[in-house]
C-alpha positions in Angstrom: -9.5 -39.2 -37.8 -9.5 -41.9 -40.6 -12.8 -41.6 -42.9 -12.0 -44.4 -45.0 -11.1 -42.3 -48.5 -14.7 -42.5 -49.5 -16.0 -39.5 -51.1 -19.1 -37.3 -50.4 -21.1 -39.1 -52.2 -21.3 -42.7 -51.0 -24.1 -44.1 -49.9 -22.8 -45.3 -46.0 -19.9 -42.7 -45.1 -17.3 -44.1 -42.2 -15.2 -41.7 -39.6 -12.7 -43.5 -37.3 -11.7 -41.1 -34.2 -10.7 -42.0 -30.6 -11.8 -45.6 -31.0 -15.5 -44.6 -32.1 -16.5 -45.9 -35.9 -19.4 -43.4 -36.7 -21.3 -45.0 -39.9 -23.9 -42.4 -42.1 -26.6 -43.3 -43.6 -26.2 -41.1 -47.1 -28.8 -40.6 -49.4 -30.9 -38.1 -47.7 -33.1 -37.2 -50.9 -34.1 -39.7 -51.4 -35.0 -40.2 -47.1 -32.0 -42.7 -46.6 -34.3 -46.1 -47.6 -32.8 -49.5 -46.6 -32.0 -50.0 -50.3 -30.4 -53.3 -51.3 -27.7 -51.0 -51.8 -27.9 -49.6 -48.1 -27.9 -53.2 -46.7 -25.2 -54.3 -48.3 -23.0 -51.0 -47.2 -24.5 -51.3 -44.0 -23.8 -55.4 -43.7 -20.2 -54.4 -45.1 -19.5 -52.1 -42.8 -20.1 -53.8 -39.4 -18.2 -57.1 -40.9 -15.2 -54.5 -41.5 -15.9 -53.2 -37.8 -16.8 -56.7 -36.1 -12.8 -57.1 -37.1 -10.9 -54.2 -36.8 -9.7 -54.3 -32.8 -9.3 -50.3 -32.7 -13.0 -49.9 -32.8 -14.6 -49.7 -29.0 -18.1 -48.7 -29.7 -20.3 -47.3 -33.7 -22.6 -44.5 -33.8 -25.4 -44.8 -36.4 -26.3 -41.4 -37.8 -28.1 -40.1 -41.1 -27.8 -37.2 -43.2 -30.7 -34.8 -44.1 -34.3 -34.1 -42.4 -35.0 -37.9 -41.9 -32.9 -40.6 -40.5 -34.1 -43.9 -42.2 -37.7 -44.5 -44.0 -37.6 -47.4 -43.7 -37.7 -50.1 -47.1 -37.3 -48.5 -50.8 -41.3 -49.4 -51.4 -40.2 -48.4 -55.2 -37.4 -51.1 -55.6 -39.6 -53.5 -54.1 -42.7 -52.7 -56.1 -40.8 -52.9 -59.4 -40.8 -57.2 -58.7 -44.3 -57.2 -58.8 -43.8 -57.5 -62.4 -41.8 -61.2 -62.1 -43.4 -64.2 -62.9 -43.5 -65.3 -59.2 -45.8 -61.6 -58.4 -42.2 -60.9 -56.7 -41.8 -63.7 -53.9 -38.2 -64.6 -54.2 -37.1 -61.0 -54.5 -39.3 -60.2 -51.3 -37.9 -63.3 -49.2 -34.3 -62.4 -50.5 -34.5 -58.7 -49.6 -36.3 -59.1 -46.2 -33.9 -61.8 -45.3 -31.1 -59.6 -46.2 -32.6 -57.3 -44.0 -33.0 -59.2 -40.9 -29.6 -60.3 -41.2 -28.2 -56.7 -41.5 -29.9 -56.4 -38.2 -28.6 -59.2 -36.2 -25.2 -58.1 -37.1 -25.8 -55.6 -34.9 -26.6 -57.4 -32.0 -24.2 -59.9 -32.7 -21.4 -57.2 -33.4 -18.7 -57.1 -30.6 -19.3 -53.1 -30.0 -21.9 -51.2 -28.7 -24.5 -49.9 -31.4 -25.8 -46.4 -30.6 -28.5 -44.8 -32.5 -28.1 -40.7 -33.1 -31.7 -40.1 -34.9 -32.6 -36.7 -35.7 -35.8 -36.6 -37.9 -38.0 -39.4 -38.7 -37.1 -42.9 -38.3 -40.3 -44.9 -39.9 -40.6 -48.6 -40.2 -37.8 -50.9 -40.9 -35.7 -47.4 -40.5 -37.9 -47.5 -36.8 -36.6 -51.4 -36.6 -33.4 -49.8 -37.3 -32.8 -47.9 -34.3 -34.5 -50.6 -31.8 -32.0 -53.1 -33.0 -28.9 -50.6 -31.6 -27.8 -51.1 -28.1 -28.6 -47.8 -27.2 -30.5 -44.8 -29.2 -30.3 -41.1 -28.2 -32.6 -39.0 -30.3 -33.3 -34.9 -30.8 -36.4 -33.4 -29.1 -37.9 -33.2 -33.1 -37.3 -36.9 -33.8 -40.4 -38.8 -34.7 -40.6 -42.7 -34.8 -43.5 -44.7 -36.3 -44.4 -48.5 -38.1 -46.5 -47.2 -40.8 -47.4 -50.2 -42.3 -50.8 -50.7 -41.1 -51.9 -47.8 -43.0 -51.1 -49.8 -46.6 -52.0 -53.0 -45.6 -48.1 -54.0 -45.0 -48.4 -55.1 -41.0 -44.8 -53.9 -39.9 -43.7 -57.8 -39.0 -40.7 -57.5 -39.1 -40.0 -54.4 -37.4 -42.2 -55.8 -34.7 -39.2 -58.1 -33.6 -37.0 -55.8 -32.6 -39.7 -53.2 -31.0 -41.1 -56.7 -28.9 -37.6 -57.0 -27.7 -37.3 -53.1 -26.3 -40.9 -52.5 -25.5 -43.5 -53.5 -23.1 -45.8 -55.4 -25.6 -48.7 -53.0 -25.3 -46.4 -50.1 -26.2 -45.0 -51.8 -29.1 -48.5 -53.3 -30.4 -49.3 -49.8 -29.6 -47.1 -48.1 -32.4 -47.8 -51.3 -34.9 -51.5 -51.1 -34.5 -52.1 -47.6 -34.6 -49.3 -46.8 -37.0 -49.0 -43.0 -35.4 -46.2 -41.0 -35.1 -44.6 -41.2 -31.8 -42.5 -38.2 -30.5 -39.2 -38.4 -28.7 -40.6 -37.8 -25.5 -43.2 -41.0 -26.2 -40.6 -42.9 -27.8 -38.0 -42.4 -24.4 -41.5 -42.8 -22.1 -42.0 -46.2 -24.0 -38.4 -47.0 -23.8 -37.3 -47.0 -27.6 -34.8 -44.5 -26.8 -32.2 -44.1 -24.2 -32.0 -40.2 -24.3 -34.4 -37.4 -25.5 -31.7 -34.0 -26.3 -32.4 -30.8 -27.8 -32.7 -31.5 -31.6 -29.6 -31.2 -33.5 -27.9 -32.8 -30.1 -27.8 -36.4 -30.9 -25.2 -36.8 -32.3 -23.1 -35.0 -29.6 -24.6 -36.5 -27.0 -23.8 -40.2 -29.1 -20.5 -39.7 -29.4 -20.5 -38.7 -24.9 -21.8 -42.1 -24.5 -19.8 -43.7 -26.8 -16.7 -42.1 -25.8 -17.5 -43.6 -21.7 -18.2 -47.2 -23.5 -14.7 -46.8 -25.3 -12.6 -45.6 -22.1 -13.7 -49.6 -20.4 -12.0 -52.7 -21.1 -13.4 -54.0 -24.6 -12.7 -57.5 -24.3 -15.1 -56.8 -21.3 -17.9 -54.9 -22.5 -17.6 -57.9 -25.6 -18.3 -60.2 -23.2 -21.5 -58.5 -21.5 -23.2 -57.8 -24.6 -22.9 -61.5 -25.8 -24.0 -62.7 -22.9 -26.6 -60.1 -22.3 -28.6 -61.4 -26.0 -27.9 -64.6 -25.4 -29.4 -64.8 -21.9 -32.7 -62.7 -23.0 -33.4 -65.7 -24.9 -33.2 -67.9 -22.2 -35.6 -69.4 -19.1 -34.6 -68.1 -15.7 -32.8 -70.6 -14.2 -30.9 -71.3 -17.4 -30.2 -67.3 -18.1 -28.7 -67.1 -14.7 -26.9 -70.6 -15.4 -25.2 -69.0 -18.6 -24.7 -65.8 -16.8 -23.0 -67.7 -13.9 -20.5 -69.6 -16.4 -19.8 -66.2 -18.5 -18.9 -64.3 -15.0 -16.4 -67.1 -13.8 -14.9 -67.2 -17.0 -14.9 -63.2 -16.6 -13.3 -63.0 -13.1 -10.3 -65.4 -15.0 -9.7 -62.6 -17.4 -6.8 -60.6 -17.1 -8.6 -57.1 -17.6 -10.9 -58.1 -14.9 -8.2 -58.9 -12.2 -6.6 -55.8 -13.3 -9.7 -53.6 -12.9 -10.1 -55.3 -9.2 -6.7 -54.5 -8.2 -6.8 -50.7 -9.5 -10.0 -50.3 -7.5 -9.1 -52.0 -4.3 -5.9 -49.9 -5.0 -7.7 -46.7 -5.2 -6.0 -46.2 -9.2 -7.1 -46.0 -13.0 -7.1 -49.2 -14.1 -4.7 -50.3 -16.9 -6.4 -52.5 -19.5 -4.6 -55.1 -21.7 -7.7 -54.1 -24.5 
């Protein structure tokens, strides 16, 4: 296990084992808030893993009672004080933001979400910009903003790509906590375990995404954004060209041959 030499006290904490980079969100008093300090750990890290060829799939996990809360309202508030009322710090931070998120999709691994707690606005957008989410039975998920007239806009992007659009104007309009059994009903979350279990059961599915063929599972999850964005005929037009150039790669001629061969495959990555 290789945990990067940082010490107990960083803000994002990193552990390498059996292929699976397992980033920690780390300032639990203070409810682990997408700082500017957070989103530039967190934009660090995923460029760091985007690169490093021994990573097959990252597990996103938090320490303390309360996975993400989201922005730190404080650091933000403090710019109402500039001479624009705080604009440029606002469009700088939020942009920063967004971007952090769309690493993730864009990253080459799998993304999975272990929440335990209570994942609340942009710590909500958070988890619905992973690839996959498993959450403890005590979890609690919610865009707040409403409440403080702050509509949760930008969370709303990624919760309109995982949710049925009355769910997710659902938890933007109403604002209300949404259990983990709501939250795997709506589809926000991929698995609903026995609190304290995420984690565990995180690092299960992680550990079956890192026994396939990387270089595959790159290739699905590129085309599998890229497509969602697309018409019909011209998703299945792009899918079409990405499965030809597929069926050329070596991994998947190998994984053809080991199952017409009745074998494990062998794969090149």
């Amino acid at each position: 296990m290789n945990a990067h030499h940082q010490p107990d006290t960083a803000i994002l904490l990193r552990e390498d084992a059996e292929g699976i980079a397992t980033l920690t969100l780390n300032r639990p008093q203070a409810r682990n808030p997408l700082s500017e300090a957070m989103l530039a750990a967190l934009s660090e890290a995923f460029t760091a893993i985007a690169a490093d060829r021994s990573v097959r799939a990252v597990i996103l996990a938090a320490a303390g009672p309360v996975f993400s809360a989201g922005h730190d309202l404080k650091e933000m508030t403090a710019h109402r004080a500039d001479a624009d009322r705080g604009r440029a710090y606002f469009e700088d931070i939020l942009g920063r933001c967004s971007a952090m998120m769309q690493q993730i999709t864009a990253l080459p691994q799998p993304v999975i979400a272990a929440v335990e707690g209570t994942a609340t606005a942009a710590g909500c957008q958070l988890v619905a910009s992973c690839d996959l989410a498993v959450t403890g039975s005590d979890a609690r998920f919610c865009t707040p903003g409403v409440h403080i007239g702050l509509f949760c806009s930008t969370p709303m992007v990624a919760l309109s790509r995982n949710l049925s659009a009355k769910h997710a104007m659902e938890m933007l309009l109403l604002g209300e906590m949404v259990p983990a059994d709501e939250a795997l009903r709506m589809g926000l979350v991929n698995r609903a375990v026995p609190a304290g279990g995420a984690l565990a059961e995180a690092r299960r599915l992680a550990a079956t995404i890192a026994a396939k063929s990387s270089a595959t599972v790159k290739i699905g999850k590129r085309a599998f954004y890229e497509q969602r964005e697309m018409g019909l005929k011209a998703a299945y037009d792009h899918a079409s060209a990405v499965m030809v150039e597929n069926m050329l790669a070596r991994d998947a001629e190998e994984g053809i041959g080991a199952f017409m061969e009745k074998r494990a495959p062998i794969w090149e990555s």
